[in-house]
N, C-alpha and C positions, 0 to 999 in steps of 0.2 A: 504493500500500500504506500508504504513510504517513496516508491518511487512513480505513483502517481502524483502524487501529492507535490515533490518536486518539477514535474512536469507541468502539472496546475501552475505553478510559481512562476515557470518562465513563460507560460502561454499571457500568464498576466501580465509580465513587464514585458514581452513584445509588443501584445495589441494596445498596449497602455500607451507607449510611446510610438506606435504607428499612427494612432486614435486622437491621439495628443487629450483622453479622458477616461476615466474610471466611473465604478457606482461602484454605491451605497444606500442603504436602507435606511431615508433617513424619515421620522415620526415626530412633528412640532412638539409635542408636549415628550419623550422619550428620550428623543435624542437618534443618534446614529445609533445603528444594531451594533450588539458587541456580546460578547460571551465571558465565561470566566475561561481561561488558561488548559490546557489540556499538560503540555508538557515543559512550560517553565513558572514553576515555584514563584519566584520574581517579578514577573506580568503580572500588575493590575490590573487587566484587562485586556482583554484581544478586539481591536475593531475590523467589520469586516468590510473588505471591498471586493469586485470584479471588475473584470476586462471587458463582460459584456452588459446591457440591459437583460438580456436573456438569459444568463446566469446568475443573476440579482434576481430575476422573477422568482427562477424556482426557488428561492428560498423565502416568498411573501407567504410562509406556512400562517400554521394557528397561530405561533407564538408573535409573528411580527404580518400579521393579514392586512394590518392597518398602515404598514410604514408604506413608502412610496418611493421607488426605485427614482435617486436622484443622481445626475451627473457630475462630477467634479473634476473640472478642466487638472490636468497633469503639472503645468506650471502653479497653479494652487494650494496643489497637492504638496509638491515637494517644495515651494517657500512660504507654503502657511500651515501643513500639518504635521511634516513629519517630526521637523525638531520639537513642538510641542509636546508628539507621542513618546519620543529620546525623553524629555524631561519626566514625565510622568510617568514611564514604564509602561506603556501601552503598547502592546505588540500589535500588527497588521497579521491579519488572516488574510489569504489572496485567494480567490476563486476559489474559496473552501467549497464541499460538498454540500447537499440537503441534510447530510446526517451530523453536521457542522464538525467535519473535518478537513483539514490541509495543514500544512505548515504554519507554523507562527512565528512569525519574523520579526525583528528587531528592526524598530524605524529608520536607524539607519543605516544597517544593511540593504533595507529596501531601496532609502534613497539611493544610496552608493548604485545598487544595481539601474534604476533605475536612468540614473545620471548619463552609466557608463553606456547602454543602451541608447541613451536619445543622443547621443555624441557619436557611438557605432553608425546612427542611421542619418546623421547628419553628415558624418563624412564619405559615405556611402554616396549622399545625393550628391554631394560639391563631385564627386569623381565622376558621377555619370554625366552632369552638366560639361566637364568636360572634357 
């Protein structure tokens, strides 16, 4: 499983940064979906995101029927969330499952990959222009 689960991980930072956006479940009066921690001690909490609307869907289960599959631009993402989750100990789940499993990543690990990603396919594009 665990190597599904890392797979989930980089299908998220591909389409994240092809997409230039992510979801989230988010519910005015709740807040953003999140869970308690499966495998680090230290996480006060796991928030979760995906790469797709369609994979945010399936998890509009009983428990979050009411949230509403919201978008968050990638540039947002990474200079207005992640160092706040670094500070607070908030891991990111990415394209976790219906059965709310996937990896739980360290904010900024995520960022780092994420970074490293939108910079792979930034310079990717400057080579094909020319």
């Amino acid at each position: 499983m665990k190597e599904q689960y890392l797979k989930n991980a980089e299908q998220f930072v591909e389409e994240a940064c092809e997409n230039l956006n992510l979801f989230g479940l988010f519910d005015e009066n709740e807040g953003w979906a999140n869970c308690h921690a499966h495998d680090n001690a230290d996480a006060e909490a796991v928030y979760l995101f995906w790469s797709s609307e369609k994979l945010a869907q399936k998890l509009q289960n009983a428990e979050w029927a009411n949230y509403k599959v919201t978008p968050i631009h990638l540039g947002v993402f990474l200079d207005s969330w992640l160092d706040g989750m670094q500070a607070q100990k908030v891991f990111a789940g990415v394209n976790w499952n219906e059965e709310l499993y996937g990896l739980e990543i360290e904010a900024m690990v995520l960022k780092n990959s994420l970074v490293e990603k939108s910079q792979e396919l930034a310079k990717d594009e400057t080579e094909t222009v020319h």
